[in-house]
C-alpha positions as CSV (number, residue, x, y, z in Angstrom):
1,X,64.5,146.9,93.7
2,X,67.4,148.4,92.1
3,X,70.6,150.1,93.0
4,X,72.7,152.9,91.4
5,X,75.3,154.6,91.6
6,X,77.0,158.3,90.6
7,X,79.6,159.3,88.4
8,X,80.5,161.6,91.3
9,X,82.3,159.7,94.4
10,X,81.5,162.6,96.6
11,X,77.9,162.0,95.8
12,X,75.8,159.1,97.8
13,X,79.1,158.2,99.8
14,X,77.0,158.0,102.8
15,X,74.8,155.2,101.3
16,X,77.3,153.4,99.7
17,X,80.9,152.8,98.3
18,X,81.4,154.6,94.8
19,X,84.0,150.8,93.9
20,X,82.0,149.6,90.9
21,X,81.4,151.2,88.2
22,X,79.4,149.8,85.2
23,X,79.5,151.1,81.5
24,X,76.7,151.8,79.9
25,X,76.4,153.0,76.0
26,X,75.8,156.4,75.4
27,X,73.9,158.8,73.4
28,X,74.2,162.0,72.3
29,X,71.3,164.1,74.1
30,X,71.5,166.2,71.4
31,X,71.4,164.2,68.3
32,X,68.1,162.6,70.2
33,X,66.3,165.6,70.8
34,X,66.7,166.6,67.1
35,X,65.8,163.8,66.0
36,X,62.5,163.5,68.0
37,X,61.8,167.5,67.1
38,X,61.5,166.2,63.4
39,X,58.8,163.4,64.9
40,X,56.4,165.6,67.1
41,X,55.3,168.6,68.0
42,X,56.0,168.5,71.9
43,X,58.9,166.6,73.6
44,X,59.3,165.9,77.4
45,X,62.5,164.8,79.1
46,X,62.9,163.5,82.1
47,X,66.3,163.1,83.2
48,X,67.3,160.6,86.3
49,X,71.5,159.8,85.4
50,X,73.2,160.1,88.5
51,X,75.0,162.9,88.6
52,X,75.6,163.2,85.1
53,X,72.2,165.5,84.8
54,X,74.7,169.1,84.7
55,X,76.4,168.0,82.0
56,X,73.8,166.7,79.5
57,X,71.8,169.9,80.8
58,X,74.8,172.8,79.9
59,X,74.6,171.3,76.8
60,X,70.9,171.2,75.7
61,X,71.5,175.2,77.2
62,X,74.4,175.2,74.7
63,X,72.9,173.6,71.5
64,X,69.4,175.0,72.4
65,X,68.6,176.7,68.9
66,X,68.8,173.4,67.3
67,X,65.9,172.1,69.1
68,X,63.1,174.0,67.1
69,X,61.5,175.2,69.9
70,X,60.0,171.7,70.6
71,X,60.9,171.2,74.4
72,X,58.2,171.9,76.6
73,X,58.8,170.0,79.8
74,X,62.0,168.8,81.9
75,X,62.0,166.8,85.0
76,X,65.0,166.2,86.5
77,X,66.5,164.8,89.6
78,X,69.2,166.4,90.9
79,X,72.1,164.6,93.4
80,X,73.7,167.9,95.3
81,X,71.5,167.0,98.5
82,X,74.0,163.9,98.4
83,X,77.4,165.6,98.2
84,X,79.6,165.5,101.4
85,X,81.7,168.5,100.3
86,X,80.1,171.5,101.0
87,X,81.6,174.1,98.3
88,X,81.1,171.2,95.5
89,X,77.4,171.1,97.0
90,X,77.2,175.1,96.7
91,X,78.4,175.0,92.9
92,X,75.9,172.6,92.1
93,X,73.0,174.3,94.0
94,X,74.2,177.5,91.8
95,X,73.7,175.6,88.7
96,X,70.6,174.0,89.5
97,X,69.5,177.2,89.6
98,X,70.3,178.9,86.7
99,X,69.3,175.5,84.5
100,X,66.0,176.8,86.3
101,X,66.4,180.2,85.6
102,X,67.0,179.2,82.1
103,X,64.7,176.8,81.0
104,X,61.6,179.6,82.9
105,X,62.8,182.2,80.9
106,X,62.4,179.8,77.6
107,X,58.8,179.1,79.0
108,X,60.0,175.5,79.7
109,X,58.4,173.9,82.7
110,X,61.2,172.6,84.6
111,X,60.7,170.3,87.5
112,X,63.3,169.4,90.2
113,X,61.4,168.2,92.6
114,X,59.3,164.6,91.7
């Protein structure tokens, strides 16, 4: 078994207290993707980072021309389902949909929903 946690408060509330928080290293999403773009020919990401899945997301969207057109496959899992606050669970409904809309029109499958 395992548990988790967000880096959002407002997200999983009602399944547990946001109190601990644990620091992990980090990577630059990024750096990663181009180095793997120089190794092979197709790269899938799957993406499961509580919470922290809009961020790394904007900026694949915003470096995307660095990636050599090597990206074929996202899965992701979002967290809005989990917000309490109902305009911060709107905004990110609104960007899980254009990280959709995006990814589509770059003929990336994108899957939200595994």
């Amino acid at each position: 078994s395992s548990q988790s946690n967000s880096l959002k408060s407002s997200h999983n509330e009602q399944y547990y207290k946001s109190e601990s928080v644990t620091t992990v290293k980090c990577i630059d999403v990024i750096d990663l993707l181009s180095d793997l773009s120089k190794k092979y020919e197709n790269i899938v990401l799957k993406i499961d980072i509580e919470s922290a899945e809009y961020e790394v997301l904007q900026k694949i969207i915003d470096n995307f021309d660095l990636l050599n057109q090597k990206l074929r496959r996202i899965y992701v899992e979002f967290h809005s389902q989990y917000c309490k606050d109902e305009e911060e669970k709107k905004e990110l409904q609104k960007m899980e949909l254009e990280f959709k809309e995006f990814f589509k029109n770059k003929n990336i499958e994108f899957n939200a929903e595994w």
